[in-house]
N, C-alpha and C positions, 0 to 999 in steps of 0.2 A: 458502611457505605454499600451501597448495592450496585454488583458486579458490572450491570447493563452501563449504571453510569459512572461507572471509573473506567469501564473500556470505551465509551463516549467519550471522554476526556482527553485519554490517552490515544487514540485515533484520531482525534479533533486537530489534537496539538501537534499531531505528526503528520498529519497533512497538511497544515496550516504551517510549520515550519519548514518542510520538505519543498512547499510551494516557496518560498520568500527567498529559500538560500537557493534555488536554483532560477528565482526570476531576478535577482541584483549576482548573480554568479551562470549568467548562461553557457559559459564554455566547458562547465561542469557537467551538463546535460550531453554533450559531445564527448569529452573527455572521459562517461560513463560507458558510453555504446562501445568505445576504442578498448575500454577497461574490458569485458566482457570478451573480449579475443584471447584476453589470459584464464588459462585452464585457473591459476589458483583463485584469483578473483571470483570466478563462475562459483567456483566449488565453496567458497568461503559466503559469497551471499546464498546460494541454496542453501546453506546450512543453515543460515540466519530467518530467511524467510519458513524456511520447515519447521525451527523454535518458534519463533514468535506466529506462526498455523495454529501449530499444535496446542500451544499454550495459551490462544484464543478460542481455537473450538474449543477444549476442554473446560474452559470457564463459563465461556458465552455461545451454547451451541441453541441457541434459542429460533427458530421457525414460526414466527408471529406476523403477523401483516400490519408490523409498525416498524417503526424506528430502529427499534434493535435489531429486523433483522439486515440492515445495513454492516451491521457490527460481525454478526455469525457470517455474511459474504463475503467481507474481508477477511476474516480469518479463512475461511476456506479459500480464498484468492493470492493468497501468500502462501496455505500451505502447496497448493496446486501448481504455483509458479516456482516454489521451490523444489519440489519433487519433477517437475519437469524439468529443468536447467540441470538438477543432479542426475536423473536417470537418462535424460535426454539432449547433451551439453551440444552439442551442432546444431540438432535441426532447431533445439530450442534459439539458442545466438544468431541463425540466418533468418529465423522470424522475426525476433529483435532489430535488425538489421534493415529486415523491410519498412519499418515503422520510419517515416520522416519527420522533419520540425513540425510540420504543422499538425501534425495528430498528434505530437508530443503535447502541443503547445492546448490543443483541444483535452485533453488526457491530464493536462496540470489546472487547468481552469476548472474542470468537473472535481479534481480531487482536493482544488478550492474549496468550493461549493460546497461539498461535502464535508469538509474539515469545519467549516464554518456550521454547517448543519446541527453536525455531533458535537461540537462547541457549544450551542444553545439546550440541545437536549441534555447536556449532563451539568449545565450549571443556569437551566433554565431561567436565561436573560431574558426572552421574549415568550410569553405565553405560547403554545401550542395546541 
């Protein structure tokens, strides 16, 4: 299977889940912003976000003016968000902090779309 579309898949399905449990589970979205006050919490998703970076550009660091490189952005986007929250834990959290429901809510609708997008592109439902 070719890498572009198993990280298609696998980004598809994670924004497309990530969206579902937090729109029938909203006070999770809240209960996250409050979670991020705790050093260990911070320190444990940086960590996570930095693997799953790393381990995206290293497989898919692809610079194409298609589809994938949606894929190569998120990875650099997790790793970037990770390494800042670790090397930067305040100013990063009062950034966080600034962001309200409704650009959350703006912020979960695009990463819809998107989950839905890389859905189609790796199990090629709808012709493109």
């Amino acid at each position: 299977m070719d890498i572009s579309i198993f990280l298609a898949q696998f980004w598809g399905w994670y924004l497309l889940i990530f969206f579902f449990v937090l729109s029938f589970n909203p006070v999770r979205i809240k209960q996250i912003f409050v979670d991020f006050s705790d050093h260990k919490f911070s320190i444990i998703t940086a960590f996570l976000a930095i693997i799953m970076g790393l381990i995206n550009i290293l497989l898919h660091n692809i610079w194409e003016s298609d589809w994938r490189f949606i894929i190569t952005a998120l990875g650099w986007f997790s790793l970037f968000f990770g390494l800042a929250l670790f090397i930067f834990p305040n100013p990063s959290r009062k950034r966080l902090e600034i962001i309200n429901v409704k650009l959350v809510q703006v912020i979960y609708v695009l990463l819809f779309l998107i989950g839905i997008f890389l859905l189609n592109m790796g199990y090629q439902l709808v012709p493109y």
